[in-house]
Backbone and ligand atoms as CSV (ligand in chain L), in Angstrom:
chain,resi,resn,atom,element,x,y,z
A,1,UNK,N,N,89.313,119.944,112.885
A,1,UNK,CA,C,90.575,120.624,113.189
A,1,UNK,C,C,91.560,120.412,112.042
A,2,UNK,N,N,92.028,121.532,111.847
A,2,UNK,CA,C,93.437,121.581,110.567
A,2,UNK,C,C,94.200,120.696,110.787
A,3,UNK,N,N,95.060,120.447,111.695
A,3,UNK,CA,C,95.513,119.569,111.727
A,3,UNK,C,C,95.365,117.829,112.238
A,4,UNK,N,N,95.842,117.026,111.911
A,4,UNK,CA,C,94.933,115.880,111.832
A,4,UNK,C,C,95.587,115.156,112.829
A,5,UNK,N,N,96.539,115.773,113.633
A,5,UNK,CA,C,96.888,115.220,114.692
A,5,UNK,C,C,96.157,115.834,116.276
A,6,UNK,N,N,95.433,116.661,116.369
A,6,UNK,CA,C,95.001,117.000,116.862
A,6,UNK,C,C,93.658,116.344,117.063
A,7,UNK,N,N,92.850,115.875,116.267
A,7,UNK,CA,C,91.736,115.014,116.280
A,7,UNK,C,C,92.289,113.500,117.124
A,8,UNK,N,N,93.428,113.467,116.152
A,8,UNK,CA,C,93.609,111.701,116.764
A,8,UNK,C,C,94.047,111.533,117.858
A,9,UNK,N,N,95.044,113.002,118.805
A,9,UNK,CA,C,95.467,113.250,119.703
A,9,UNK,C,C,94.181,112.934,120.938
A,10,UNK,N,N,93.248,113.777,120.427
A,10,UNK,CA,C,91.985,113.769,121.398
A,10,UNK,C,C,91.264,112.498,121.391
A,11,UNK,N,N,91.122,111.759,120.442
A,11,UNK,CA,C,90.617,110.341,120.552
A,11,UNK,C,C,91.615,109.187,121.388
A,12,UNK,N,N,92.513,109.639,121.225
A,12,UNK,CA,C,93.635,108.610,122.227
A,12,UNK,C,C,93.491,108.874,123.408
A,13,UNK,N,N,93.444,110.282,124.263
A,13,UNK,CA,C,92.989,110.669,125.070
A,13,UNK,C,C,91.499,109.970,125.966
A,14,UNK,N,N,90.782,110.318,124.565
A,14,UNK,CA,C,89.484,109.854,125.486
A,14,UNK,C,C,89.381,108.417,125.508
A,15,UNK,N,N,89.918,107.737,124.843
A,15,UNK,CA,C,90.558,106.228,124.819
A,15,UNK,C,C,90.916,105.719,125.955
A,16,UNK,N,N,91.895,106.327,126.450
A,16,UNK,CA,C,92.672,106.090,127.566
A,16,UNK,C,C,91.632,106.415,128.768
A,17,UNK,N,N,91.352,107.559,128.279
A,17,UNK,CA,C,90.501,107.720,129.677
A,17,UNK,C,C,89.231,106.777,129.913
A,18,UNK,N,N,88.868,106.130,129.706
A,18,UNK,CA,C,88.038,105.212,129.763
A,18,UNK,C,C,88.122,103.926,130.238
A,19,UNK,N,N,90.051,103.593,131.000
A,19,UNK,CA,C,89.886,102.865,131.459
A,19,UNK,C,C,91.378,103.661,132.525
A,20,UNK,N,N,91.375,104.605,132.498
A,20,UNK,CA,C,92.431,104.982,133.467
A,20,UNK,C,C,92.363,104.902,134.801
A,21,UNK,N,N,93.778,104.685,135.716
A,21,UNK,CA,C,93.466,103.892,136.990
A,21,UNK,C,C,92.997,105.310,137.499
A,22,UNK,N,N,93.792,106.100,137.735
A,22,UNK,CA,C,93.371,106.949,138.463
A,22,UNK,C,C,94.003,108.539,137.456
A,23,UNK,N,N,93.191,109.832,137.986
A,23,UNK,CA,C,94.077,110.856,136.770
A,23,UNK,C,C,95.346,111.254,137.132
A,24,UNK,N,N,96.535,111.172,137.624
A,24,UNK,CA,C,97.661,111.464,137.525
A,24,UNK,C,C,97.978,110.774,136.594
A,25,UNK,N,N,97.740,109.304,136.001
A,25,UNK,CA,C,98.159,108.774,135.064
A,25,UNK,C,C,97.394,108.810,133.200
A,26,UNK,N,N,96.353,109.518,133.845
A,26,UNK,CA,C,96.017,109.969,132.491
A,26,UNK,C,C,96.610,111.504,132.455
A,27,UNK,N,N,96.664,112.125,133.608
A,27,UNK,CA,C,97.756,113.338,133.290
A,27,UNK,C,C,98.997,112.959,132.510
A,28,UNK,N,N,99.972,111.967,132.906
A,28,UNK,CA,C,100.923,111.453,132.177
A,28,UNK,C,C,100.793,111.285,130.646
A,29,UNK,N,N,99.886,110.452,130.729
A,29,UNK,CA,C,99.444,109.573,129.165
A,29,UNK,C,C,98.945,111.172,128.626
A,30,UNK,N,N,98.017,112.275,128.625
A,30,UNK,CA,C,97.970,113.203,128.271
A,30,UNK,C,C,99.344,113.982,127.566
A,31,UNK,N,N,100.082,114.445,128.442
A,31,UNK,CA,C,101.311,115.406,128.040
A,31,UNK,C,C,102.395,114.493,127.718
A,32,UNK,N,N,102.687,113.135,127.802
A,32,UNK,CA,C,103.842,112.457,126.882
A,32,UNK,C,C,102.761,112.551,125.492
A,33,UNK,N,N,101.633,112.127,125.162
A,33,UNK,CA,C,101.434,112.173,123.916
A,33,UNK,C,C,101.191,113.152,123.179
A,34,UNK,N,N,101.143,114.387,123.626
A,34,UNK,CA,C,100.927,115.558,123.270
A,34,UNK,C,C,102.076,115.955,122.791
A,35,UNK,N,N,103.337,115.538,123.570
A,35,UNK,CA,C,104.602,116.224,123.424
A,35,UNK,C,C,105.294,115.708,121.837
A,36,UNK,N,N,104.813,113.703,122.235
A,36,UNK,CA,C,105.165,113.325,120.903
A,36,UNK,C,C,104.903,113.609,119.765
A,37,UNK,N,N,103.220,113.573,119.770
A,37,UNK,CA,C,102.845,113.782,118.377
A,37,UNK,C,C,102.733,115.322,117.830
A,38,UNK,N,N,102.940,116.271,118.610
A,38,UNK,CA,C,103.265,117.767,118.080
A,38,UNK,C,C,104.728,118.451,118.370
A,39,UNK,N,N,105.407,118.093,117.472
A,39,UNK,CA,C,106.744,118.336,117.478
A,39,UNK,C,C,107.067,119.939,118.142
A,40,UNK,N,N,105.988,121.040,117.885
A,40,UNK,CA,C,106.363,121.976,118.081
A,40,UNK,C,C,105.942,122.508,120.065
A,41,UNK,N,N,105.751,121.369,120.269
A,41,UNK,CA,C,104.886,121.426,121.732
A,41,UNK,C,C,106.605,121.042,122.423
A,42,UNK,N,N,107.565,121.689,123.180
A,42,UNK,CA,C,108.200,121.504,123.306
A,42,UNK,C,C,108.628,121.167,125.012
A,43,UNK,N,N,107.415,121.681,125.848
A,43,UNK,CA,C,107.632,121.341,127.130
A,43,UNK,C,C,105.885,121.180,127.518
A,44,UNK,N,N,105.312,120.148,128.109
A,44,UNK,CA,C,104.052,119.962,128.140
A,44,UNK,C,C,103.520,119.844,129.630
A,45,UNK,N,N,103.240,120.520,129.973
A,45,UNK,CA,C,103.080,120.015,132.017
A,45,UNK,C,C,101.425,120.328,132.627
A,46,UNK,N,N,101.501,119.679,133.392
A,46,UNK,CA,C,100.112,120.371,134.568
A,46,UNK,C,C,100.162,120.933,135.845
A,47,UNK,N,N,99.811,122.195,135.688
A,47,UNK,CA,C,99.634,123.189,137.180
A,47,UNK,C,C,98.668,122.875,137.444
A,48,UNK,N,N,98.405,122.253,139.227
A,48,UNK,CA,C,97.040,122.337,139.554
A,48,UNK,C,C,96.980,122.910,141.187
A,49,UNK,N,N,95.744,123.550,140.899
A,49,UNK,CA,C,95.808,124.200,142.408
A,49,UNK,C,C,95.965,123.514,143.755
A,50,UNK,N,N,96.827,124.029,144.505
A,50,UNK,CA,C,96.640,123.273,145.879
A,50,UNK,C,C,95.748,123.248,146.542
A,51,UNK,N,N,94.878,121.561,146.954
A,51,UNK,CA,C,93.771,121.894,147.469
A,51,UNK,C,C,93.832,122.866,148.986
A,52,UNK,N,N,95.066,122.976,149.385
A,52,UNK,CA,C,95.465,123.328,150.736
A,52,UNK,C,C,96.013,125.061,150.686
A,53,UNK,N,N,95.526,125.617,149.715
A,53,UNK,CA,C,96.213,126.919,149.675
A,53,UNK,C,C,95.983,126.930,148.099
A,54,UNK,N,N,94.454,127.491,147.946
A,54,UNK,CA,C,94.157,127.362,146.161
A,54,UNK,C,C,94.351,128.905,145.824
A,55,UNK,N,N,95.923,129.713,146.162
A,55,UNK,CA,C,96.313,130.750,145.507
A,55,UNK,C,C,97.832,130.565,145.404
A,56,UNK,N,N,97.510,129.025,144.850
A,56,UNK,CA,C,98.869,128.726,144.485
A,56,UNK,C,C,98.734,127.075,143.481
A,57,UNK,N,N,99.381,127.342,142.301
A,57,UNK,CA,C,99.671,126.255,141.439
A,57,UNK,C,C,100.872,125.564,141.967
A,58,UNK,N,N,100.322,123.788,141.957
A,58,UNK,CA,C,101.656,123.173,142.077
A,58,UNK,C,C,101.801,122.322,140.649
A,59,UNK,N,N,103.255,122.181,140.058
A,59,UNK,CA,C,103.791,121.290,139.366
A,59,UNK,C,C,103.447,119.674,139.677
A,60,UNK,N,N,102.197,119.507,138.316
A,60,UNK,CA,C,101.902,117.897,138.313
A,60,UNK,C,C,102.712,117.036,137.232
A,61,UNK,N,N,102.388,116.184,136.574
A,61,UNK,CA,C,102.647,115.947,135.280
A,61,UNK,C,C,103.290,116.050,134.421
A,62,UNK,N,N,104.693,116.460,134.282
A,62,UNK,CA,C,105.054,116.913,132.966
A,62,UNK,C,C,105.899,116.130,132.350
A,63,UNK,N,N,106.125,116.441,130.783
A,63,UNK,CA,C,107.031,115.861,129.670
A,63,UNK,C,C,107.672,117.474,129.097
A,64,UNK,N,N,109.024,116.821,129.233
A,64,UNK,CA,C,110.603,117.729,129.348
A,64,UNK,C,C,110.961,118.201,130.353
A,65,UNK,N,N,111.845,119.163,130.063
A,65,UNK,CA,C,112.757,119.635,130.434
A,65,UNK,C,C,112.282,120.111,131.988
A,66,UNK,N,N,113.387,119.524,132.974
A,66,UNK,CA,C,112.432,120.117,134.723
A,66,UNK,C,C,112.828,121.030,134.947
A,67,UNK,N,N,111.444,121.847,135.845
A,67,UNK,CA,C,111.643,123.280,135.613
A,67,UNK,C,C,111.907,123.956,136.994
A,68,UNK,N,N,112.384,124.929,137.534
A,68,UNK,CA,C,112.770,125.065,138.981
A,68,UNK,C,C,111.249,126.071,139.433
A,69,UNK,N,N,109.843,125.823,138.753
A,69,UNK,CA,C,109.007,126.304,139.008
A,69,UNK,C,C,107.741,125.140,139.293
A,70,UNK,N,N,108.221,124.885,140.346
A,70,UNK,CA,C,107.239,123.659,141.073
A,70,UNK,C,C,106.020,124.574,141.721
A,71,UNK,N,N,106.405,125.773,142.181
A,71,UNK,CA,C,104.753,125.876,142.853
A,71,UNK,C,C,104.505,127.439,142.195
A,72,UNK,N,N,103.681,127.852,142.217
A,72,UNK,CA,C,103.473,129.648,141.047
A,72,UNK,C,C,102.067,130.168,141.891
A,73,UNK,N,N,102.508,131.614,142.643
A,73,UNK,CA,C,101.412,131.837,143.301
A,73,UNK,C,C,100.411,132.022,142.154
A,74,UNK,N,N,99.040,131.905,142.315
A,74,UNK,CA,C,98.141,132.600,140.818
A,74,UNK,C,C,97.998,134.256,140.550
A,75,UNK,N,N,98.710,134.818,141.339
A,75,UNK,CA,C,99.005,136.224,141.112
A,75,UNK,C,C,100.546,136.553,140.037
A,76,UNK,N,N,101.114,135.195,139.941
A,76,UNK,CA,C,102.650,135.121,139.041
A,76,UNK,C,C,102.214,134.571,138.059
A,77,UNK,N,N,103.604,134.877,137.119
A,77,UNK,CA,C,103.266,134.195,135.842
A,77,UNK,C,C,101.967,133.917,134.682
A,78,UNK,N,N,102.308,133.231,133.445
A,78,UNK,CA,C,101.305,133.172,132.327
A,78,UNK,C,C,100.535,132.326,133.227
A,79,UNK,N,N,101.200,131.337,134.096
A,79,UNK,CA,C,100.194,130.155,134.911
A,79,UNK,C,C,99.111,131.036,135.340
A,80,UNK,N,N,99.606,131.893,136.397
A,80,UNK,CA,C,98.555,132.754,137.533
A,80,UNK,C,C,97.329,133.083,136.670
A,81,UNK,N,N,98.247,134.198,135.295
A,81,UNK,CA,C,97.411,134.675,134.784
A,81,UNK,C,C,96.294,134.283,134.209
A,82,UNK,N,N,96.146,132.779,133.636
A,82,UNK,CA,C,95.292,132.032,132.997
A,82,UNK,C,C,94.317,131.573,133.875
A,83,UNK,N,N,94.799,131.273,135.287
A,83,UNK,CA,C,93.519,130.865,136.685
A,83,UNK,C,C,92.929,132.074,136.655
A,84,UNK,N,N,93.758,133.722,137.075
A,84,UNK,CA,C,93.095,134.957,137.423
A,84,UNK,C,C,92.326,135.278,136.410
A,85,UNK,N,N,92.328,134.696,134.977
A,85,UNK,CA,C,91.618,135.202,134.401
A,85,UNK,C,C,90.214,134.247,133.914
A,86,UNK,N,N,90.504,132.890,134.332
A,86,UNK,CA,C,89.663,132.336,133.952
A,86,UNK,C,C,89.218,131.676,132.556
A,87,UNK,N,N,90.556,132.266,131.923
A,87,UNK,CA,C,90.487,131.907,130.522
A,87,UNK,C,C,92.245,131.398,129.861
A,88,UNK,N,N,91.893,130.831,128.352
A,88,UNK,CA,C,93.370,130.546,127.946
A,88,UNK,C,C,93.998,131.750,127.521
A,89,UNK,N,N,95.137,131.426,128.411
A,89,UNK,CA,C,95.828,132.426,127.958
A,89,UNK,C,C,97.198,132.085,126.571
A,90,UNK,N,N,97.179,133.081,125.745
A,90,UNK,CA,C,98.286,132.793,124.843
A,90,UNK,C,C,99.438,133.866,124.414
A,91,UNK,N,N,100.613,133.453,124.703
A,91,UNK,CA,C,101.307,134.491,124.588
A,91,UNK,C,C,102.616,133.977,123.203
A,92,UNK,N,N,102.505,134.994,122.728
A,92,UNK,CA,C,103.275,134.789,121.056
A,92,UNK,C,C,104.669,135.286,121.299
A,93,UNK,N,N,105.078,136.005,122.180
A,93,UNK,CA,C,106.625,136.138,122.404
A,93,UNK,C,C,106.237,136.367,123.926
A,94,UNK,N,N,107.250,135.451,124.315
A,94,UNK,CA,C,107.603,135.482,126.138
A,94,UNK,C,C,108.400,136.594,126.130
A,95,UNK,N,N,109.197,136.805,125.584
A,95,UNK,CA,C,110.796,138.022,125.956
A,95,UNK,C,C,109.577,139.251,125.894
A,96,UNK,N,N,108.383,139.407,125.578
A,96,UNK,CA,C,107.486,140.420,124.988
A,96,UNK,C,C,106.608,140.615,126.452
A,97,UNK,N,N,106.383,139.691,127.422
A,97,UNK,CA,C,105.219,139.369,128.158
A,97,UNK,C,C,106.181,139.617,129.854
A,98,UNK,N,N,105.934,140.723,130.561
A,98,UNK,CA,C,106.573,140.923,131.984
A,98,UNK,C,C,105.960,139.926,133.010
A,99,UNK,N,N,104.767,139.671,132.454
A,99,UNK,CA,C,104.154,138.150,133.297
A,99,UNK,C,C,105.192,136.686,133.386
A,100,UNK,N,N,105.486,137.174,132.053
A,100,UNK,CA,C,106.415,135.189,131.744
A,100,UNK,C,C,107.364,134.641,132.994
A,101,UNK,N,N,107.465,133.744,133.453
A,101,UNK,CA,C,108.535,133.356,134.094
A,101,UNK,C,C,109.037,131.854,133.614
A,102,UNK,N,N,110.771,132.126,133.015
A,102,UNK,CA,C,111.300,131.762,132.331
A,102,UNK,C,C,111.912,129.950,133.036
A,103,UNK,N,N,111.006,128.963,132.022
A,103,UNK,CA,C,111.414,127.997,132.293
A,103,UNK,C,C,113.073,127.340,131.775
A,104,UNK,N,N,112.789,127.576,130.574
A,104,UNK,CA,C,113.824,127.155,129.492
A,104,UNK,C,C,114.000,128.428,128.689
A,105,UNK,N,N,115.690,128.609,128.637
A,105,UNK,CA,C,115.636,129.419,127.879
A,105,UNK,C,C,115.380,129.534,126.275
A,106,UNK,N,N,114.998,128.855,125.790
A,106,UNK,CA,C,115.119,128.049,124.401
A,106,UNK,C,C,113.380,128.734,124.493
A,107,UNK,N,N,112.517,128.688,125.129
A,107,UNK,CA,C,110.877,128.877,125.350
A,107,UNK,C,C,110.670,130.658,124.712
A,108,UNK,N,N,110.019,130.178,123.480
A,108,UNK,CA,C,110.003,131.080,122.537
A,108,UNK,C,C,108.421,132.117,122.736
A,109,UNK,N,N,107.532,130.780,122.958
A,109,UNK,CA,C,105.802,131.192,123.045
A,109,UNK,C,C,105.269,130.028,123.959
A,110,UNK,N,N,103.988,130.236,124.616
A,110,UNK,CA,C,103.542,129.505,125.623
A,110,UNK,C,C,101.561,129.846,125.324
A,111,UNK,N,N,101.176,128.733,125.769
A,111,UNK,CA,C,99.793,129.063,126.126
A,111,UNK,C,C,99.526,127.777,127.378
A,112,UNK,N,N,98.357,128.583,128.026
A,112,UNK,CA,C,97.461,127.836,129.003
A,112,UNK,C,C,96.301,127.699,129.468
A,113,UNK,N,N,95.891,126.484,129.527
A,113,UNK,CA,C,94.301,126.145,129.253
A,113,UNK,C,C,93.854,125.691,130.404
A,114,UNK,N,N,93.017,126.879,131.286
A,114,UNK,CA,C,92.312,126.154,132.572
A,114,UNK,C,C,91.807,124.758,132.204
A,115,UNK,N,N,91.628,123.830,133.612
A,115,UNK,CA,C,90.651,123.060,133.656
A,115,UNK,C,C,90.024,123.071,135.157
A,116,UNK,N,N,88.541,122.767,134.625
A,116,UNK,CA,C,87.606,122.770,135.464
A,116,UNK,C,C,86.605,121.761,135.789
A,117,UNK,N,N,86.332,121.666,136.569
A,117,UNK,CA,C,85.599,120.502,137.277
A,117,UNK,C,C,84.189,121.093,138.077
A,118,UNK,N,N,83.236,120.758,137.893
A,118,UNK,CA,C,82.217,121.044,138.562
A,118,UNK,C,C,82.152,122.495,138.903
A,119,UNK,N,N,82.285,123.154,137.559
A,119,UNK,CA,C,82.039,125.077,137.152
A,119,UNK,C,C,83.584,125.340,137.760
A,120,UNK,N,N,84.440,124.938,138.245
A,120,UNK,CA,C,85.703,125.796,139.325
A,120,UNK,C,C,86.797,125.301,138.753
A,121,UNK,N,N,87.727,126.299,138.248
A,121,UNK,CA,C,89.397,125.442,137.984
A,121,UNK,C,C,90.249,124.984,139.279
A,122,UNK,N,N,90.158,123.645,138.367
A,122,UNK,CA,C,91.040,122.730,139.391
A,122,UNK,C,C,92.554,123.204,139.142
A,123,UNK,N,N,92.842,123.402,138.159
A,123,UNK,CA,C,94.308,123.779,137.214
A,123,UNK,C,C,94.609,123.804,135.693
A,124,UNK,N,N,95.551,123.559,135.064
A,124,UNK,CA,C,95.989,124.112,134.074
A,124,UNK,C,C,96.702,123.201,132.924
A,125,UNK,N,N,96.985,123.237,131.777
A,125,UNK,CA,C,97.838,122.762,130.960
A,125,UNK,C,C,98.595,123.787,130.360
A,126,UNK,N,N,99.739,123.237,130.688
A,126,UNK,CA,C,100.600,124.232,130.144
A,126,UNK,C,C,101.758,124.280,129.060
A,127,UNK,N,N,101.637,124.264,127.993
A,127,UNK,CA,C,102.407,124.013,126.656
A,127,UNK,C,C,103.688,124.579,126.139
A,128,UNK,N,N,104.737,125.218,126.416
A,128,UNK,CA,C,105.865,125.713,125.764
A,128,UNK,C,C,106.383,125.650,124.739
A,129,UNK,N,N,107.017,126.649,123.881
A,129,UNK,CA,C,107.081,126.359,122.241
A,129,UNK,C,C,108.156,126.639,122.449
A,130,UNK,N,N,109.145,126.279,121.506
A,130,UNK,CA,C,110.842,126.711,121.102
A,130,UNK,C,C,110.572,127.510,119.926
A,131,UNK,N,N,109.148,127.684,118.869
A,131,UNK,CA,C,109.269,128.381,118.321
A,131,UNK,C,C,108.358,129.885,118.416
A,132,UNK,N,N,108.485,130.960,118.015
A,132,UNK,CA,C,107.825,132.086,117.850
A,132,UNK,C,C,106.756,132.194,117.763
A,133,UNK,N,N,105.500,132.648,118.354
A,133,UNK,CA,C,104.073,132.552,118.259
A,133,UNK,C,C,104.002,131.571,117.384
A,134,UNK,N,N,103.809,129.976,118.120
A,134,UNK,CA,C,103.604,128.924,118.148
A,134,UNK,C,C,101.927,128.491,117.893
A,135,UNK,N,N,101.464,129.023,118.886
A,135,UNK,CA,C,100.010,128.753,119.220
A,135,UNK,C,C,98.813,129.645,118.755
A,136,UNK,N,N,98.059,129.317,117.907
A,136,UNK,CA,C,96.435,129.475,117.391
A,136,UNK,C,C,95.609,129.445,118.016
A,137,UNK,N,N,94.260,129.792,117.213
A,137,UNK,CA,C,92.815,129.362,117.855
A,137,UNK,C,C,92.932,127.935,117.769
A,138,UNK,N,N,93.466,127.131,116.191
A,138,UNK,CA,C,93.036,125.617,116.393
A,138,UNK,C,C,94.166,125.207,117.951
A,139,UNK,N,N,95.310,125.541,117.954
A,139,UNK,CA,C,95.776,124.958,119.384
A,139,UNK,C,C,94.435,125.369,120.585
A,140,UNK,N,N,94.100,126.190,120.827
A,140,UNK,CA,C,93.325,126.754,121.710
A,140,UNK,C,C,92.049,126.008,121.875
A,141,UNK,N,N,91.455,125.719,120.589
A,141,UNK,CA,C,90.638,124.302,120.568
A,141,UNK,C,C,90.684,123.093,121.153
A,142,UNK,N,N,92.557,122.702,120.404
A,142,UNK,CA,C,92.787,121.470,120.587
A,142,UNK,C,C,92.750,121.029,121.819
A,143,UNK,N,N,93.412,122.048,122.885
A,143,UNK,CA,C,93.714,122.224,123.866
A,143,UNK,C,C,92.851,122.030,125.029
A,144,UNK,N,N,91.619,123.139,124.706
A,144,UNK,CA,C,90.539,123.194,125.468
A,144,UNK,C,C,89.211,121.577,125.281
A,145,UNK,N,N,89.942,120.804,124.025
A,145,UNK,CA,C,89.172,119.740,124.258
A,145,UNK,C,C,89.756,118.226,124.784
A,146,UNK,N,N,90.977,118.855,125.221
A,146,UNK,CA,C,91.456,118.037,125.680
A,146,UNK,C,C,91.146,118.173,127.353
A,147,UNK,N,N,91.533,119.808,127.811
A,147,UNK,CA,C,90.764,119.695,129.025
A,147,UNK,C,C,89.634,119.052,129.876
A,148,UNK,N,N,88.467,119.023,128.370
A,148,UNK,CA,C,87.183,118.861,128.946
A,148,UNK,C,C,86.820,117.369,129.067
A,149,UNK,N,N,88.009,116.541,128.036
A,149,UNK,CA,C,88.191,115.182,128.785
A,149,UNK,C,C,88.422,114.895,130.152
A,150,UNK,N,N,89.359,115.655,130.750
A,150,UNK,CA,C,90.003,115.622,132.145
A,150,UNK,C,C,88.531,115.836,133.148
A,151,UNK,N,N,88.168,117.164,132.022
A,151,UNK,CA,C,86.949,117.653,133.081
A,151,UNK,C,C,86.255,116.043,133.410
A,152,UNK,N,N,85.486,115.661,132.223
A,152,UNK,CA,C,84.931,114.781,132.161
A,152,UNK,C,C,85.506,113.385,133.110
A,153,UNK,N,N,86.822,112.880,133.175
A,153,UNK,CA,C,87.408,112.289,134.044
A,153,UNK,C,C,86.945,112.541,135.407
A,154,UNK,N,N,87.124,113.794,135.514
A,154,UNK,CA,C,87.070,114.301,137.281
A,154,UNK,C,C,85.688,114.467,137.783
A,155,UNK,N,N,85.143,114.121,136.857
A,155,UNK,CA,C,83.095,114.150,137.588
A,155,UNK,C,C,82.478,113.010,137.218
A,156,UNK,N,N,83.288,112.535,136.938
A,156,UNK,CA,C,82.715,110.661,137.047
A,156,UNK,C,C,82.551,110.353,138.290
L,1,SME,N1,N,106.260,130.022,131.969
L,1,SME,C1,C,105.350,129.771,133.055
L,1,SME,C2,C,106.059,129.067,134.181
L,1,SME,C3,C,106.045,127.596,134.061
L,1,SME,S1,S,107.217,126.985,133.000
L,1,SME,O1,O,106.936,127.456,131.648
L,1,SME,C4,C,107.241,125.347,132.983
L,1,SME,C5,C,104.728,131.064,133.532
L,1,SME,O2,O,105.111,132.147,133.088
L,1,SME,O3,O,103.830,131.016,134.364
């Protein structure tokens, strides 16, 4: 990966995960270090489906700014869209995207990276930029290998 924080990002990760108590707290340890070491990662959180009504994301995890979007049916938003579609979604201007629903107004570009557990998304990571098509394939990488730690967490 181009950037070299992204490698070391994912090794701290799988670091941690190897002795984490349980995953809400490697959710934590995930998106505070994500937030730190990529300056341009400006709001970092986890949507995960309710096991009690899985056509709806709830607000897990996050580092910044709190957002008045605690639960997102998966028919709303870039969130929805990334479960409905099954894939990451990336969007390079929000003011551009009728899907977006506006956390911060300062939130320039966004992407989101299912995660899955035993073939099925459990939920999401969700990244916010303050700057203008923020996010790449290498984010999309970085991203998706950070998931597959979690994955890996959740089928132990
Ligand atoms: N922007 C997201 C909502 C969540 S906030 O960014 C934290 C969306 O459009 O689904």
């Amino acid at each position: 990966m181009a950037n070299p924080a992204f490698s070391e990002v994912v090794a701290e990760i799988r670091r941690f995960a190897g002795t984490a108590a349980d995953f809400a707290s490697l959710q934590q340890f995930c998106v505070d270090l994500i937030a730190q070491r990529l300056p341009y990662y400006n709001w970092a959180g986890f949507y995960m489906l309710d096991p009690g009504d899985e056509n709806c994301l709830v607000l897990g995890p996050f580092h910044g700014a709190p957002t008045e979007h605690v639960r997102i049916p998966v028919t709303e938003g870039i969130c929805g869209a990334a479960v409905a579609q099954g894939q990451t979604v990336i969007v390079e201007d929000v003011s551009a995207d009728p899907r977006y629903l506006a956390c911060s107004l300062e939130t320039r570009s966004e992407i989101v990276v299912p995660i899955r557990a035993r073939g099925k998304i459990v939920g999401e990571i969700d990244i916010d930029s303050h700057t203008l098509n923020a996010f790449n394939e290498e984010d999309r990488r970085f991203l998706e290998e950070c998931g597959e730690v979690l994955t890996q967490f959740l089928e132990k």
